[in-house]
C-alpha positions in Angstrom: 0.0 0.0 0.0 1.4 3.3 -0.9 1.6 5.9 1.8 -1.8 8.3 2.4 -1.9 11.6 0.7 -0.6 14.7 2.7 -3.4 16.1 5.5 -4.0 20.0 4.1 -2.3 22.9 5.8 -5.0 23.8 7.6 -6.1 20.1 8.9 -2.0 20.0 10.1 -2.7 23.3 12.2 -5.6 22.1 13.7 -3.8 18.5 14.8 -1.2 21.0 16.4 -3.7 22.9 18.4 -5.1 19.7 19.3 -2.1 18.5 20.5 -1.2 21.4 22.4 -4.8 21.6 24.2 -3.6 17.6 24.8 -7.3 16.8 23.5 -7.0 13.4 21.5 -10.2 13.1 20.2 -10.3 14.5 17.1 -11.9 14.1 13.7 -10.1 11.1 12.0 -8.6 11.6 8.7 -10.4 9.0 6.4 -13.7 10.9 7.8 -12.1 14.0 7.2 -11.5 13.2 3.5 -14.9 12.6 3.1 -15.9 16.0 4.9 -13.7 17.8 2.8 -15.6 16.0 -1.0 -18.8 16.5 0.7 -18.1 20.0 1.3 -16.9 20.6 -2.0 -20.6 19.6 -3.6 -22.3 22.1 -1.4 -23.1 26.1 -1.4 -24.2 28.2 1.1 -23.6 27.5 5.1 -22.7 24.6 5.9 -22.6 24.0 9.9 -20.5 21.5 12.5 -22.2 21.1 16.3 -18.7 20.2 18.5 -15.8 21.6 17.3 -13.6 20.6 19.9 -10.4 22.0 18.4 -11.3 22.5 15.1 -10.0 19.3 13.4 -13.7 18.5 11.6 -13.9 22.3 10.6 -10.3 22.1 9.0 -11.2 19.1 6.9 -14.6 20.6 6.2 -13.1 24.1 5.0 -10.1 22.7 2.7 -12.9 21.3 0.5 -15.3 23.7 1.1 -16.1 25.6 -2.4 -15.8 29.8 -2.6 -18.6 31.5 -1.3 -19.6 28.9 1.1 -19.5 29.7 4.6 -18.7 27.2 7.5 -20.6 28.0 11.4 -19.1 25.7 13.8 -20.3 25.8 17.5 -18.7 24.3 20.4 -19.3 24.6 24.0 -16.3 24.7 25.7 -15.5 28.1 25.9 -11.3 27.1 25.6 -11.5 25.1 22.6 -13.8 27.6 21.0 -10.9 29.8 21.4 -8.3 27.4 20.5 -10.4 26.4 17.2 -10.9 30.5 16.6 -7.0 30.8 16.6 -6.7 28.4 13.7 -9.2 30.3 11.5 -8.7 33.8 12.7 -7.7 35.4 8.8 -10.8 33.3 7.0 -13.4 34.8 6.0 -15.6 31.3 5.4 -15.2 29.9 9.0 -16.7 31.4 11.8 -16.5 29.6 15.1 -18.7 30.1 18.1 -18.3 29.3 22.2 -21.7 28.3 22.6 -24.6 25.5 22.4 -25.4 24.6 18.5 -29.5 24.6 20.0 -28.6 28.8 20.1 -28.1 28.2 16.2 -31.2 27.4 14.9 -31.9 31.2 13.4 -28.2 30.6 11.6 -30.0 27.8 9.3 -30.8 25.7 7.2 -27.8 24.0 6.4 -26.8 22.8 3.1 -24.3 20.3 5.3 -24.4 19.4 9.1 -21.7 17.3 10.7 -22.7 16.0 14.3 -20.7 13.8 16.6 -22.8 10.4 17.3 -21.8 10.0 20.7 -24.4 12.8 22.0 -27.6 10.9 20.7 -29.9 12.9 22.2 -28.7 16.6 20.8 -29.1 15.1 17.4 -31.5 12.5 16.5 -33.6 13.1 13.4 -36.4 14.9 14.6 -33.6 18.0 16.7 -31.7 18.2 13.3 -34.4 18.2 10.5 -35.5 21.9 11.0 -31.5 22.7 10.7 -31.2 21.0 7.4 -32.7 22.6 3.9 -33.8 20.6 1.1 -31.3 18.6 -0.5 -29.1 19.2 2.3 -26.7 16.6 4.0 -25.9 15.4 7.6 -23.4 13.3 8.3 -22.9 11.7 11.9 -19.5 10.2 12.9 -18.4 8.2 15.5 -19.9 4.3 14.8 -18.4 0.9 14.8 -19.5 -0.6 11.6 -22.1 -2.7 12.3 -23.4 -5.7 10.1 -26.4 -7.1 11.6 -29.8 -6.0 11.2 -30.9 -4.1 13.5 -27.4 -2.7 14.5 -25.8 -3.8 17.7 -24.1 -1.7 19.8 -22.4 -2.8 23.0 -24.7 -5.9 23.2 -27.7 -3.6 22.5 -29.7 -2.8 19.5 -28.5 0.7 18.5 -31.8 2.6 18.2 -30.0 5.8 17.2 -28.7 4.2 14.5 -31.5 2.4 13.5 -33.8 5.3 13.4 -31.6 7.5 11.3 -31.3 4.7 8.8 -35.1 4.7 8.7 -36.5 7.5 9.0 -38.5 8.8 6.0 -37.9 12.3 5.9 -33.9 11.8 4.9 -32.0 9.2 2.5 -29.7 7.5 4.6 -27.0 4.9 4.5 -23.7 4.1 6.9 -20.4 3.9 5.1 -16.9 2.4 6.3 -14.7 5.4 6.8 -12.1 2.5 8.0 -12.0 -0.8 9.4 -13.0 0.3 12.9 -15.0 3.2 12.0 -18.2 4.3 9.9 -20.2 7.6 9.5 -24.1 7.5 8.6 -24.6 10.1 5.9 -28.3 11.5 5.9 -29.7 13.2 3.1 -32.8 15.5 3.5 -35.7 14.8 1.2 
């Protein structure tokens, strides 16, 4: 296998603010790549609820087209900052210490990237009022999963399960990686 492409300049500064803040949790790169293509099919504002240090923004703005704007909200007041640094001279990327539910005049979305592991702050029915027409959310954070229903931990993962069925979006899980898969969620 040949080695991975280079991570963009601004994904490298956000692993280094990262680093620094010595949070590890962080956007991985193979979801990353597929931030940065999704963001590159859409216009208008496209939106991240928990920036933590601004890894998932970076990915989403090296792909993000001209013209499109990103809002990214996170609640810790330090890594908003930290996250602020890294985009302090870009006019597309505006990042905000606060809860994403204080966002909802800032929509709809043409994108919306969420972080699984807080279920209830964005299941379906929290999200769909965020989201225009057409528009895309995309949820990380999931062991791929091959059963039907999907089993989590021993336990049918109803998250999962009712993203991937409800009506009101197009949804599917993909395999970012062996270990890892995002649900991708597309408004109808």
């Amino acid at each position: 296998m040949s080695a991975p492409p280079d991570v963009p300049a601004i994904v490298s500064r956000a692993f280094d603010v990262s680093r620094r803040s010595g949070y590890v949790s962080f956007c991985r790169n193979e979801t990353g790549r597929l931030l940065a293509a999704l963001a590159a099919t859409r216009g208008g504002t496209l939106a991240e609820f928990g920036t933590g240090c601004g890894v998932g923004t970076a990915w989403l703005r090296s792909g993000v087209r001209a013209g499109a704007t990103i809002l990214t909200a996170e609640l810790d007041p330090k890594l908003a900052k930290g996250a602020a640094e890294i985009f302090k001279d870009d006019n597309q990327v505006e990042v905000v210490a606060a809860n994403w539910s204080t966002l909802h005049d800032k929509g709809p979305f043409s994108l919306l990237f969420l972080d699984a592991r807080e279920p209830a702050d964005s299941g379906a029915d929290q999200v769909f009022d965020l989201v225009e027409d057409g528009g895309i959310v995309v949820l990380d954070d999931f062991v791929p999963c091959e059963s039907w229903p999907p089993i989590s931990g021993g336990r049918v993962d109803v998250f999962r399960e009712q993203w991937l069925l409800d009506e009101r979006f197009t949804a599917a899980e993909v395999m970012v990686a062996p270990d890892a898969s995002v649900l991708i969620a597309t408004k109808r």
